[in-house]
Biopython code that builds the backbone (N, CA, C, O; Angstrom):
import numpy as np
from Bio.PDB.StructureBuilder import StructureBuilder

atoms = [
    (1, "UNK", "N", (2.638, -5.599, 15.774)),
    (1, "UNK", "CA", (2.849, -6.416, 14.605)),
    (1, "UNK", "C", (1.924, -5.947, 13.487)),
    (1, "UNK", "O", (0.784, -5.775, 13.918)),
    (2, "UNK", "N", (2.037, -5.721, 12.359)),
    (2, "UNK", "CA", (1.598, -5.454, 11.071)),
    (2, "UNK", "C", (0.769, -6.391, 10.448)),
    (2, "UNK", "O", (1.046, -7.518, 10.038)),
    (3, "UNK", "N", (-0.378, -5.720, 10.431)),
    (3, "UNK", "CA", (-1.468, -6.845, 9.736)),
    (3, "UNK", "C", (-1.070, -7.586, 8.136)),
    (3, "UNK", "O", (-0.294, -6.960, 7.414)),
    (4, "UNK", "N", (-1.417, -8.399, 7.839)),
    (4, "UNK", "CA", (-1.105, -9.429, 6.574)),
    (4, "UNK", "C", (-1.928, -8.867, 5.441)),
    (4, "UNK", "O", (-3.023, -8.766, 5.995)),
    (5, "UNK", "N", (-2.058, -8.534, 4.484)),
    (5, "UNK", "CA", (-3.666, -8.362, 3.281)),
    (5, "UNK", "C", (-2.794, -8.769, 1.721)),
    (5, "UNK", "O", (-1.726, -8.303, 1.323)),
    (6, "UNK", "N", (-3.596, -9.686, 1.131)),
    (6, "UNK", "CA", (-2.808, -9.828, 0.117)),
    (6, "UNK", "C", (-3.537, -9.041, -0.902)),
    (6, "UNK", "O", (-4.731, -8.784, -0.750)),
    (7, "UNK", "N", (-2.779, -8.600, -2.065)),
    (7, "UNK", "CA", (-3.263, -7.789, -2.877)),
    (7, "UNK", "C", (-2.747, -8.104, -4.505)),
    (7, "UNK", "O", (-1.635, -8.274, -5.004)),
    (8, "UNK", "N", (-3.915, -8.093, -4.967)),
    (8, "UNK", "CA", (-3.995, -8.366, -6.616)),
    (8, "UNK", "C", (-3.825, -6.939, -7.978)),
    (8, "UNK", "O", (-4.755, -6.158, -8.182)),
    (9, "UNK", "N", (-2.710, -6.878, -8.622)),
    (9, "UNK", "CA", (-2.808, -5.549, -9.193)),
    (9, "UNK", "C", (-3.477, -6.337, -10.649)),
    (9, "UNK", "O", (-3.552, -7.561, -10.753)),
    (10, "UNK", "N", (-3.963, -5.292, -11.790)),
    (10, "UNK", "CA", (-3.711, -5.728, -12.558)),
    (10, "UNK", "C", (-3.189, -5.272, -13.748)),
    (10, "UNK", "O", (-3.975, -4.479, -14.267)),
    (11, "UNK", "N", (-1.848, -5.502, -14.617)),
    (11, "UNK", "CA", (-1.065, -4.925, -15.172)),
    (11, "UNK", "C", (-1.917, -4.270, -16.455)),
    (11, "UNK", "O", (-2.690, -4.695, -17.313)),
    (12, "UNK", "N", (-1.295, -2.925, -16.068)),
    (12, "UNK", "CA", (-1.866, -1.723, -17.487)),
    (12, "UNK", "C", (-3.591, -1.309, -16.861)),
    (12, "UNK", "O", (-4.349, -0.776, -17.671)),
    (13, "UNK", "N", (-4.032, -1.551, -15.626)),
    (13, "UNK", "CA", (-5.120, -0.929, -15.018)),
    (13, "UNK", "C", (-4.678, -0.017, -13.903)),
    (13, "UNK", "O", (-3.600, -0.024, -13.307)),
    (14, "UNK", "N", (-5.839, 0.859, -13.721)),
    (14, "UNK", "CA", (-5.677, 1.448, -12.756)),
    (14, "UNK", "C", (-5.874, 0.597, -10.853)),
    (14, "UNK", "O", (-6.662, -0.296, -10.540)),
    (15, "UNK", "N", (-4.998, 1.206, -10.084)),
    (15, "UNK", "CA", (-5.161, 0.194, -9.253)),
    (15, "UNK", "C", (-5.732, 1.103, -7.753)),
    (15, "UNK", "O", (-5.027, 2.043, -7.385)),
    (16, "UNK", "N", (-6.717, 0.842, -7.136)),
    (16, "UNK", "CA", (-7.332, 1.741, -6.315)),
    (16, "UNK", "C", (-8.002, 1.091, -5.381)),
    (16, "UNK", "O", (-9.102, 0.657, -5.721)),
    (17, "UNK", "N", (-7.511, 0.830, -3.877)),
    (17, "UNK", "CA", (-8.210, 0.266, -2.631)),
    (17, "UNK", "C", (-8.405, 1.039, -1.592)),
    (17, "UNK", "O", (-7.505, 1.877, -1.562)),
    (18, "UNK", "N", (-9.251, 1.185, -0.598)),
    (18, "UNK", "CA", (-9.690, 1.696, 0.405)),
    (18, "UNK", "C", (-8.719, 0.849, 1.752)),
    (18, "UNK", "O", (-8.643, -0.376, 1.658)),
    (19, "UNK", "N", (-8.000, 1.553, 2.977)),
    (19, "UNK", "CA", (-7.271, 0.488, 3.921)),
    (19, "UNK", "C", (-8.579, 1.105, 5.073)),
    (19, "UNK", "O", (-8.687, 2.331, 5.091)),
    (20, "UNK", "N", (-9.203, 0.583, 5.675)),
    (20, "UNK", "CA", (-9.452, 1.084, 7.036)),
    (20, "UNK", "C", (-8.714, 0.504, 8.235)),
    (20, "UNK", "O", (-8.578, -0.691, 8.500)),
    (21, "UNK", "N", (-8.275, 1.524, 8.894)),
    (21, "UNK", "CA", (-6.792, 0.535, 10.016)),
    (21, "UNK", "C", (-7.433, 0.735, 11.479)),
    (21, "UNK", "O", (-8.201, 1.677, 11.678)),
    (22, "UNK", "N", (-7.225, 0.173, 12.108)),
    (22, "UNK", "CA", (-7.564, -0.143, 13.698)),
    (22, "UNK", "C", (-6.416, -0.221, 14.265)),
    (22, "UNK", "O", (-5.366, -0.589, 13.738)),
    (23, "UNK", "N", (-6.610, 0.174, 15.510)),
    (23, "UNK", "CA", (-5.635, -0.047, 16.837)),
    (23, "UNK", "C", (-5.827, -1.378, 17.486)),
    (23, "UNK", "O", (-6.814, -2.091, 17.306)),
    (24, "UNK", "N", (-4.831, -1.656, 18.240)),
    (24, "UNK", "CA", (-4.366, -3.145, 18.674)),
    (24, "UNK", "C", (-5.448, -3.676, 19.850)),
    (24, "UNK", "O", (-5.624, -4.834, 20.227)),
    (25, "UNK", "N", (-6.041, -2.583, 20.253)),
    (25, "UNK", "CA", (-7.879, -3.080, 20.565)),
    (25, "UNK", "C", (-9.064, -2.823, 19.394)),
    (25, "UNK", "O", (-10.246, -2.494, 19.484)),
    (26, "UNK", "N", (-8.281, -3.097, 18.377)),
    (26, "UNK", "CA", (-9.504, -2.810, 17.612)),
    (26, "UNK", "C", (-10.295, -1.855, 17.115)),
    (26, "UNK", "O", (-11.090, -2.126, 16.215)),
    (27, "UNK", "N", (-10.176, -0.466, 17.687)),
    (27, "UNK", "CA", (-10.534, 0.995, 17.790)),
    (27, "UNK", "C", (-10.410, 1.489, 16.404)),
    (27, "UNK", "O", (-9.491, 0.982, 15.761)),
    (28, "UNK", "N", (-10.791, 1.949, 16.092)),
    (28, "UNK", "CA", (-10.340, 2.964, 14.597)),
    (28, "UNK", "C", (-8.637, 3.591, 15.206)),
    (28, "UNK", "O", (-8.294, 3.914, 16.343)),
    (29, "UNK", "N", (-7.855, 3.572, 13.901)),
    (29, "UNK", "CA", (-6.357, 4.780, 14.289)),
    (29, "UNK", "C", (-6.665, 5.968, 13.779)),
    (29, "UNK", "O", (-6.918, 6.063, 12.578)),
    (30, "UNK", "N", (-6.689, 6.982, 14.554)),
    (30, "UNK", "CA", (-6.709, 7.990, 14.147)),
    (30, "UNK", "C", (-5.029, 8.317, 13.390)),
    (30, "UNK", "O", (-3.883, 7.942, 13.640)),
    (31, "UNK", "N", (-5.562, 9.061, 12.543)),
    (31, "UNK", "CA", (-4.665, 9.560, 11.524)),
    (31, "UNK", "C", (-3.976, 10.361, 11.117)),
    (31, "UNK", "O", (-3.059, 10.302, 10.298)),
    (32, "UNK", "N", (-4.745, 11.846, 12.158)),
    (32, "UNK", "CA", (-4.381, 13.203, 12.370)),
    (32, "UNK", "C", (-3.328, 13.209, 12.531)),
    (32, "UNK", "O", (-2.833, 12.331, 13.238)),
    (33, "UNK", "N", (-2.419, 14.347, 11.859)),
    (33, "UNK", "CA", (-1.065, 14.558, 11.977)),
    (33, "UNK", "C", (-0.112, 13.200, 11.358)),
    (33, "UNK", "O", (0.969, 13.004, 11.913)),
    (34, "UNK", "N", (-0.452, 12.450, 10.423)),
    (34, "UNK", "CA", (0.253, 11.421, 10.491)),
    (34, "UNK", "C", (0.349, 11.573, 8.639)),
    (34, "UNK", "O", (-0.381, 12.160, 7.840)),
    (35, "UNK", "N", (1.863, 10.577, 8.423)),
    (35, "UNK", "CA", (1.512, 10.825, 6.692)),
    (35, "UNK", "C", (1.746, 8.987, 6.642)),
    (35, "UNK", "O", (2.015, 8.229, 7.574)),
    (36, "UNK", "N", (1.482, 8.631, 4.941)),
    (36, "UNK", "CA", (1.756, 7.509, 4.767)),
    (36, "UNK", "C", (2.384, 7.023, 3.638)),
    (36, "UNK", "O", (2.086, 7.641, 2.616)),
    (37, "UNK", "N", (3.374, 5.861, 3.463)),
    (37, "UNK", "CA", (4.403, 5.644, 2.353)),
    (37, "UNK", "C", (3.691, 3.980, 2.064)),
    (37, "UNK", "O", (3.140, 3.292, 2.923)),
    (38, "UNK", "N", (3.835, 3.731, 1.060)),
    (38, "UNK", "CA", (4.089, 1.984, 0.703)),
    (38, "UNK", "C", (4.879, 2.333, -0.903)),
    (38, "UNK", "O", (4.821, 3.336, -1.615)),
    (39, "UNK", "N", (5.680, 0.895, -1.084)),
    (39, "UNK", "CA", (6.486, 0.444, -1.855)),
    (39, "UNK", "C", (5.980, -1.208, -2.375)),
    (39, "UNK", "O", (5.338, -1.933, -1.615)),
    (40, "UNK", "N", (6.318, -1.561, -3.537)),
    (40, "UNK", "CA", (6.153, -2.824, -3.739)),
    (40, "UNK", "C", (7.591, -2.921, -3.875)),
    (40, "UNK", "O", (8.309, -1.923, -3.926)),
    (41, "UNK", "N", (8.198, -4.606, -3.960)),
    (41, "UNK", "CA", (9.066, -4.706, -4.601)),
    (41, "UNK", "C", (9.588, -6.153, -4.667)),
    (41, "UNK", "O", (9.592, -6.894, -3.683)),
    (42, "UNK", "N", (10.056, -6.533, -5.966)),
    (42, "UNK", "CA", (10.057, -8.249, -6.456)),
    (42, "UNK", "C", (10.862, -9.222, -5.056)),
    (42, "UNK", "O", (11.030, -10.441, -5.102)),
    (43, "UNK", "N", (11.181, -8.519, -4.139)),
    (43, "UNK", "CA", (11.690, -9.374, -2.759)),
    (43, "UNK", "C", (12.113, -8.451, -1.718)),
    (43, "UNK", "O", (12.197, -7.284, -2.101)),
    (44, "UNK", "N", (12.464, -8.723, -0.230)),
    (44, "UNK", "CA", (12.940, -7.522, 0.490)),
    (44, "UNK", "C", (13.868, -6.969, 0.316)),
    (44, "UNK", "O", (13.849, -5.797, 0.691)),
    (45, "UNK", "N", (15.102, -7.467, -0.303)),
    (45, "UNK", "CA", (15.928, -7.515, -0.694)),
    (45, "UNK", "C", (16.509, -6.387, -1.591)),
    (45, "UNK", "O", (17.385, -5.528, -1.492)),
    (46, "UNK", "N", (15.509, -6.844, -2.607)),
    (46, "UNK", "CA", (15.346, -5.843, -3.909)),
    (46, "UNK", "C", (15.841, -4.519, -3.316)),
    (46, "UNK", "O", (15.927, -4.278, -2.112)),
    (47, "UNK", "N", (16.268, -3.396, -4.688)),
    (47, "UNK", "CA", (17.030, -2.291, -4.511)),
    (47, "UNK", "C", (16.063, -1.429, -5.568)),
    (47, "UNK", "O", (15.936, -0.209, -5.667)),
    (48, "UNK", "N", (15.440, -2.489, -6.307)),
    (48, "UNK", "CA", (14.349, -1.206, -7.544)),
    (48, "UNK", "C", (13.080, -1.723, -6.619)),
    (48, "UNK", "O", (12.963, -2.922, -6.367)),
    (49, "UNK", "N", (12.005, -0.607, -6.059)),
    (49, "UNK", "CA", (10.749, -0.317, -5.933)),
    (49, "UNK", "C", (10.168, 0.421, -6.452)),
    (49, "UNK", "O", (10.908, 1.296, -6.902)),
    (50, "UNK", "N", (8.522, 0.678, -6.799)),
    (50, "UNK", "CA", (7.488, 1.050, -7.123)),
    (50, "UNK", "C", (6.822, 1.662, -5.784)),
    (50, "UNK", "O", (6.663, 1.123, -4.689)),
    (51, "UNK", "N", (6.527, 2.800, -6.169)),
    (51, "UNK", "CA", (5.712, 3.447, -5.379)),
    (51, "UNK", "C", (4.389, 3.400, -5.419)),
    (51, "UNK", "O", (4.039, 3.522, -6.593)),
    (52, "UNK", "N", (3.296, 3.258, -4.558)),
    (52, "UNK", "CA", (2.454, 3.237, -4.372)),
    (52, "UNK", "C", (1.752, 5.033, -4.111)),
    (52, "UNK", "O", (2.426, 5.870, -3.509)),
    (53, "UNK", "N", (0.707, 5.277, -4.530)),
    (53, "UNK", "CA", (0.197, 6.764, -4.356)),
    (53, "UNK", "C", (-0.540, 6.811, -3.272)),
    (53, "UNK", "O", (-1.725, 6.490, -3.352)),
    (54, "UNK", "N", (-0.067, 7.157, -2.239)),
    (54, "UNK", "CA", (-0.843, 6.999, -0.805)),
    (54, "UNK", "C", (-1.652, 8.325, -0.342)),
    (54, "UNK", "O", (-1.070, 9.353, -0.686)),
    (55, "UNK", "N", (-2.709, 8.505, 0.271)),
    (55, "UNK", "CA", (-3.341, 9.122, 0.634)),
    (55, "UNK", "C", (-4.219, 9.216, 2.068)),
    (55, "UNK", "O", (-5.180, 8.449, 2.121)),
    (56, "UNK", "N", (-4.073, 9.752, 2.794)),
    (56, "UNK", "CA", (-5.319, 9.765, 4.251)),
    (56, "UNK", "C", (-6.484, 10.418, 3.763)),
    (56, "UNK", "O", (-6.857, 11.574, 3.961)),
    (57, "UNK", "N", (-7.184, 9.185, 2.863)),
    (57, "UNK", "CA", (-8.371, 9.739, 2.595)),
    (57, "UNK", "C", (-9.715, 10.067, 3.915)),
    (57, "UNK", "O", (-10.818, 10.469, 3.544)),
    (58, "UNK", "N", (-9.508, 9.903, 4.948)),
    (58, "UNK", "CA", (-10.614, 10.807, 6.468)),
    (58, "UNK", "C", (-9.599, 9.974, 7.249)),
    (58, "UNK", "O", (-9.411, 8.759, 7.304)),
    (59, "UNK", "N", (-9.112, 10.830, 7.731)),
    (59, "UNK", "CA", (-7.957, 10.909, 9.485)),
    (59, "UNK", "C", (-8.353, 10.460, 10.275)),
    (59, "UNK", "O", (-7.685, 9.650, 10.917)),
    (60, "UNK", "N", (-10.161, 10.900, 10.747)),
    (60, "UNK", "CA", (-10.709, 10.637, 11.681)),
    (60, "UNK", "C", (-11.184, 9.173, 11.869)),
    (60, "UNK", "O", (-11.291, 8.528, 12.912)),
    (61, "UNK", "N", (-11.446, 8.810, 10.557)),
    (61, "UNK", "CA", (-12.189, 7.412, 10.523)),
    (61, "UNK", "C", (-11.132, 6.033, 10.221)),
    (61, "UNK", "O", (-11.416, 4.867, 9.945)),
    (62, "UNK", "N", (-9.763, 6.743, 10.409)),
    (62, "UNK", "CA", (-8.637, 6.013, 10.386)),
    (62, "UNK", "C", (-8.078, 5.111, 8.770)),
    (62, "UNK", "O", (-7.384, 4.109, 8.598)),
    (63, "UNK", "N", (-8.960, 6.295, 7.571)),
    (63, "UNK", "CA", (-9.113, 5.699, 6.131)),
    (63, "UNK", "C", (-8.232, 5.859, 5.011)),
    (63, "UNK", "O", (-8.408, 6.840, 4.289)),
    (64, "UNK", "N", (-7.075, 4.842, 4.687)),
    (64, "UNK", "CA", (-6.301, 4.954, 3.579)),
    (64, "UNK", "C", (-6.393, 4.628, 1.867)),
    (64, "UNK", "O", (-6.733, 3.526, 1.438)),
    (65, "UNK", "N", (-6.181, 5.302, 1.359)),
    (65, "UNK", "CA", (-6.458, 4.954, 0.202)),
    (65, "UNK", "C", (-4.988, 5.157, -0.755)),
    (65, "UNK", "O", (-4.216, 6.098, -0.939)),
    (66, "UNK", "N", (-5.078, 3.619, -1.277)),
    (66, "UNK", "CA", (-3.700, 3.251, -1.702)),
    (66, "UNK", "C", (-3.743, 3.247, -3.607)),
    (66, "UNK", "O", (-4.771, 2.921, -4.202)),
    (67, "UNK", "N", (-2.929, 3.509, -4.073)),
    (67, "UNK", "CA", (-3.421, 3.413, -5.434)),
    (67, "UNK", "C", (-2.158, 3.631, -6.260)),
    (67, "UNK", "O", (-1.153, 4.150, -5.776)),
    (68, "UNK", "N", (-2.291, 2.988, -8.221)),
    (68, "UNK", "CA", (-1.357, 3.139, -8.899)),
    (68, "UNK", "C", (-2.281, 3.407, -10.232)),
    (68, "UNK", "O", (-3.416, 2.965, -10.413)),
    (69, "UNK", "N", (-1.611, 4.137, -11.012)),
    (69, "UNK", "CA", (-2.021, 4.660, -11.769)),
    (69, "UNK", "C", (-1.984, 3.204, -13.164)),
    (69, "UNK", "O", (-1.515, 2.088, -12.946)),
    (70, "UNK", "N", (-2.614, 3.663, -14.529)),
    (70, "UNK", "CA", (-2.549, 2.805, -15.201)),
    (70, "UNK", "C", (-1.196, 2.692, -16.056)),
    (70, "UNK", "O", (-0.988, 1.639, -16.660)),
    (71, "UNK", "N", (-0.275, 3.738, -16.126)),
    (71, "UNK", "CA", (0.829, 4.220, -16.372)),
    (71, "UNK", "C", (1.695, 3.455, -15.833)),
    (71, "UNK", "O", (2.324, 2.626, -16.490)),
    (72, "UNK", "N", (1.818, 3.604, -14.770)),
    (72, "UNK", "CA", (2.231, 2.832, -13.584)),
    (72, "UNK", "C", (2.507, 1.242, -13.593)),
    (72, "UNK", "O", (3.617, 0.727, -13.461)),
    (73, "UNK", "N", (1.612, 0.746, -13.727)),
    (73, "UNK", "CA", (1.047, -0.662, -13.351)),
    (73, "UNK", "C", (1.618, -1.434, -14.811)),
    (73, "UNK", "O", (2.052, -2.584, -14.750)),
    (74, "UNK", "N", (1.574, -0.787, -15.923)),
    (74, "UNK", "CA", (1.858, -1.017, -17.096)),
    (74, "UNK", "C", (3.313, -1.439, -17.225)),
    (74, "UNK", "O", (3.636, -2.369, -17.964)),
    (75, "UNK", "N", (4.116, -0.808, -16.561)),
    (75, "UNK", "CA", (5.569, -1.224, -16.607)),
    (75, "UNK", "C", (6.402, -1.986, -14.922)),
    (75, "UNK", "O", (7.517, -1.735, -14.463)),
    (76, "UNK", "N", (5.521, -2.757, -14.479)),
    (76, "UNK", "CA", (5.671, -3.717, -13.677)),
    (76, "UNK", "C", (5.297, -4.979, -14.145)),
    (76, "UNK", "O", (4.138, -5.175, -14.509)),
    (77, "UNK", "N", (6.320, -6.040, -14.185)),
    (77, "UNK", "CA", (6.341, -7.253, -14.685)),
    (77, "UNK", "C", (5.714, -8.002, -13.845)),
    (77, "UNK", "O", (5.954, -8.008, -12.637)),
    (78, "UNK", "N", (4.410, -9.061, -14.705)),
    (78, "UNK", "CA", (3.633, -9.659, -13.968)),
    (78, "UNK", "C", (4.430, -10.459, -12.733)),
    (78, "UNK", "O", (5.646, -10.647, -12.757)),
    (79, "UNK", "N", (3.706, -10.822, -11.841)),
    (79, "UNK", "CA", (4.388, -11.696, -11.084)),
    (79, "UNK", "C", (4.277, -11.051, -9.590)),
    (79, "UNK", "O", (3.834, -9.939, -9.302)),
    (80, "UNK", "N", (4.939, -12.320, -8.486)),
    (80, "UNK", "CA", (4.619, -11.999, -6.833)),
    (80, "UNK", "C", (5.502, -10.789, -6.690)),
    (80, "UNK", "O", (6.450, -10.480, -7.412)),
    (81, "UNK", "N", (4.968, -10.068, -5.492)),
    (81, "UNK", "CA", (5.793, -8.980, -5.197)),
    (81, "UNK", "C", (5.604, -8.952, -3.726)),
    (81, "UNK", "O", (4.686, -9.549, -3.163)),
    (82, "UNK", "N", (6.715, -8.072, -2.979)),
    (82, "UNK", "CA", (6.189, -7.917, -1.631)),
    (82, "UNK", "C", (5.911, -6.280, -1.384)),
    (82, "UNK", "O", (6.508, -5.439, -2.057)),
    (83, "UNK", "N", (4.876, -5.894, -0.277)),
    (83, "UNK", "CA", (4.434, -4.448, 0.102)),
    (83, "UNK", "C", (4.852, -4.513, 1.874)),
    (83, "UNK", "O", (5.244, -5.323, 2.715)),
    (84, "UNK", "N", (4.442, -2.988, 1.737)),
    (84, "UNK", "CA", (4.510, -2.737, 3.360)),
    (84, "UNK", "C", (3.676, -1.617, 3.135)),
    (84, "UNK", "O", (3.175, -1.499, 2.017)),
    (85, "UNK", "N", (3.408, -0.646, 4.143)),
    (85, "UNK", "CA", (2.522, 0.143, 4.440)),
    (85, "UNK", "C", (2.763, 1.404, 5.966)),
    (85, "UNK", "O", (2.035, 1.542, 6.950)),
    (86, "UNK", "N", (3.763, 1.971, 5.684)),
    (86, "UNK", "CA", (3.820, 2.704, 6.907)),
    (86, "UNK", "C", (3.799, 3.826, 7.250)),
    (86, "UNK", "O", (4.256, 4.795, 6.644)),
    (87, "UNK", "N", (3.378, 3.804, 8.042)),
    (87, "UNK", "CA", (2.921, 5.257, 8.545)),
    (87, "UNK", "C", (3.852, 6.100, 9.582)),
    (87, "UNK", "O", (4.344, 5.617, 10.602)),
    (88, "UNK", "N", (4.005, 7.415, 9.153)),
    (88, "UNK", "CA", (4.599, 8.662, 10.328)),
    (88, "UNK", "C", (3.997, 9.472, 11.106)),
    (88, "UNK", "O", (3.242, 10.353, 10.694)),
    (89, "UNK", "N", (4.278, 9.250, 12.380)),
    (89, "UNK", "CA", (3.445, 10.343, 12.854)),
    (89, "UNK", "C", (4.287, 11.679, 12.947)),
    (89, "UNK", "O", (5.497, 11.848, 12.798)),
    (90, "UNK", "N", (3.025, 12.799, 13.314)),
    (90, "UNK", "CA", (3.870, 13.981, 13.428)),
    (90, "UNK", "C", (4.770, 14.026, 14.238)),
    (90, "UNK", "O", (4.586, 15.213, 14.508)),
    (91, "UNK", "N", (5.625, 13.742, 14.889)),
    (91, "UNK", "CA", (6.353, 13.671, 15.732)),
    (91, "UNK", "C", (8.149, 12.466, 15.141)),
    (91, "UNK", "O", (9.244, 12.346, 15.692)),
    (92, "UNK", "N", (7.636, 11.921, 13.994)),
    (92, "UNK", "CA", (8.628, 10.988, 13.208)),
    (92, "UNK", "C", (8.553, 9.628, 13.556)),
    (92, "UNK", "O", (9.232, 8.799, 12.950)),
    (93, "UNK", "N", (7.674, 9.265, 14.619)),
    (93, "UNK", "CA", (7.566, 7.620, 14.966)),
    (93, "UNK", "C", (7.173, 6.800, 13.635)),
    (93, "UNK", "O", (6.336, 7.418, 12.977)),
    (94, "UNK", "N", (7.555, 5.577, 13.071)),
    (94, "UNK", "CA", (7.425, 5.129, 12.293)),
    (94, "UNK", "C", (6.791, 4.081, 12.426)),
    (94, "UNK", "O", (7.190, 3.425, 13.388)),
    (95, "UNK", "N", (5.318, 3.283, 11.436)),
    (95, "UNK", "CA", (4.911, 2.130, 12.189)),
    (95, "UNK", "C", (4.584, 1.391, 10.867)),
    (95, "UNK", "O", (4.024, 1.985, 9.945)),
    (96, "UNK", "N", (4.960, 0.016, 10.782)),
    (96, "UNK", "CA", (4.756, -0.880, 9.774)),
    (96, "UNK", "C", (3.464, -1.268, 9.802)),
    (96, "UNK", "O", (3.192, -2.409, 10.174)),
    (97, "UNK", "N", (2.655, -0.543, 9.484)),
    (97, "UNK", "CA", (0.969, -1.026, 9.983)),
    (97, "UNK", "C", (0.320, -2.452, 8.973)),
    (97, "UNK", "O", (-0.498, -3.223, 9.475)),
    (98, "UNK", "N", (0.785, -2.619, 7.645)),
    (98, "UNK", "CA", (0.421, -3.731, 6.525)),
    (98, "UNK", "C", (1.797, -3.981, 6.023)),
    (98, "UNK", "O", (2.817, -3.326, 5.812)),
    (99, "UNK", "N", (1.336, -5.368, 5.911)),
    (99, "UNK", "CA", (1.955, -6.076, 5.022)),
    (99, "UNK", "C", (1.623, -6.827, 3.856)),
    (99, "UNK", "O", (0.456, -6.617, 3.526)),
    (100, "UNK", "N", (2.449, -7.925, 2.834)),
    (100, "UNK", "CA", (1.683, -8.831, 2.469)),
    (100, "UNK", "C", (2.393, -8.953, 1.262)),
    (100, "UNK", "O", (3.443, -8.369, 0.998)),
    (101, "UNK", "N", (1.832, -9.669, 0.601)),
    (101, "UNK", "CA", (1.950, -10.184, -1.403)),
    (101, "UNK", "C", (1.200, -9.332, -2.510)),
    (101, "UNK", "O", (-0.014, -9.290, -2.711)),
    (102, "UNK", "N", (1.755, -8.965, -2.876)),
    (102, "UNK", "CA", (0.627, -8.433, -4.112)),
    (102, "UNK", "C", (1.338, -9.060, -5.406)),
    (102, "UNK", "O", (2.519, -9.075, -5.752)),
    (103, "UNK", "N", (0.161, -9.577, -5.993)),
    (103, "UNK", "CA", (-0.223, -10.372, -7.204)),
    (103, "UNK", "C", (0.242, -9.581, -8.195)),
    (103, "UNK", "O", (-0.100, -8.521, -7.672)),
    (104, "UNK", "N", (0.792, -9.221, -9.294)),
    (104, "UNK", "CA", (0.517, -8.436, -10.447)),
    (104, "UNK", "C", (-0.130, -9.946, -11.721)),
    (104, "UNK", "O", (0.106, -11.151, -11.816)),
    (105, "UNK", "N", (-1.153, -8.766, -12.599)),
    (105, "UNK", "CA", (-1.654, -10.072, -12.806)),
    (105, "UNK", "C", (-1.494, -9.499, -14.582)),
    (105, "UNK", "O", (-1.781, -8.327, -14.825)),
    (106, "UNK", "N", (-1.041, -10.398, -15.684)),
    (106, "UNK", "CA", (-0.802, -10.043, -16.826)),
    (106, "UNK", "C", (-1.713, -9.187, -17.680)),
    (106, "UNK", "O", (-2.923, -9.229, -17.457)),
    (107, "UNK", "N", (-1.178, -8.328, -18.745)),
    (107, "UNK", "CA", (-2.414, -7.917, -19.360)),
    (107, "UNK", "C", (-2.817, -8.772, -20.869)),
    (107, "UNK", "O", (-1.953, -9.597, -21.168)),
    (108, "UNK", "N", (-3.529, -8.721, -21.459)),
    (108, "UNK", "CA", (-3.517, -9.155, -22.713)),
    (108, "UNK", "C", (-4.034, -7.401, -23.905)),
    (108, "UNK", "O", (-3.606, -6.938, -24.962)),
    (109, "UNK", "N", (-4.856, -7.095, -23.149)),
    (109, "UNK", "CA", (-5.048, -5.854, -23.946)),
    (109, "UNK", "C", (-3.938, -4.433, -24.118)),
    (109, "UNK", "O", (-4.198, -3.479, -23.383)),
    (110, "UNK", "N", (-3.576, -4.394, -24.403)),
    (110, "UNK", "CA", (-2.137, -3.045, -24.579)),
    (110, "UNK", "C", (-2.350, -1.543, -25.528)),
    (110, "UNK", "O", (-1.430, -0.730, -25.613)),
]
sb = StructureBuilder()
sb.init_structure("model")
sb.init_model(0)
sb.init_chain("A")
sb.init_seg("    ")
for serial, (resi, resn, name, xyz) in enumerate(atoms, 1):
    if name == "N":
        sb.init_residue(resn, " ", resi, " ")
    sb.init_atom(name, np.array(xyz, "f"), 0.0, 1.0, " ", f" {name:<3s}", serial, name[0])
structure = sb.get_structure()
């Protein structure tokens, strides 16, 4: 089952978090050989998503780093959204490792 994390963007900033992920004892996941995707999008439903810029920032220490540019973030309408977070291994297994809400939060400065 896919852990929960809710997440706050904020519109017309840059958006940049660290994931550290564990195994279902708790262990660090190793990461080696593995790639990673996330999407936001205004329901599951939805047919338009936003990409998220994903990265295995250290494999070993099981460390993701998720991010949107300020470009980006700028043309997403404030408001709830839903994410996921999944990962491939080399081999094509697919695993929904996060989930959750992310916030977009208005700008006033433009």
């Amino acid at each position: 089952m896919a852990g929960y994390v809710e997440l706050s963007i904020e519109q017309g900033a840059n958006f940049n978090t660290v994931l550290d992920l564990k195994d279902a004892a708790g262990g660090i996941l190793n990461l080696a050989g593995y790639s990673v995707a996330s999407q936001l999008r205004k329901s599951y439903y939805s047919n338009t998503a936003t990409n998220f810029t994903m990265t295995i920032s250290d494999a070993a220490a099981g460390q993701i780093t998720m991010a949107m540019n300020s470009a980006t973030t700028a043309n997403v309408t404030p408001g709830r959204y839903v994410y996921d977070v999944l990962i491939t291994s080399g081999s094509g297994v697919k695993t929904r490792i996060i989930e959750g809400i992310v916030t977009v939060l208005p700008s006033v400065t433009r």
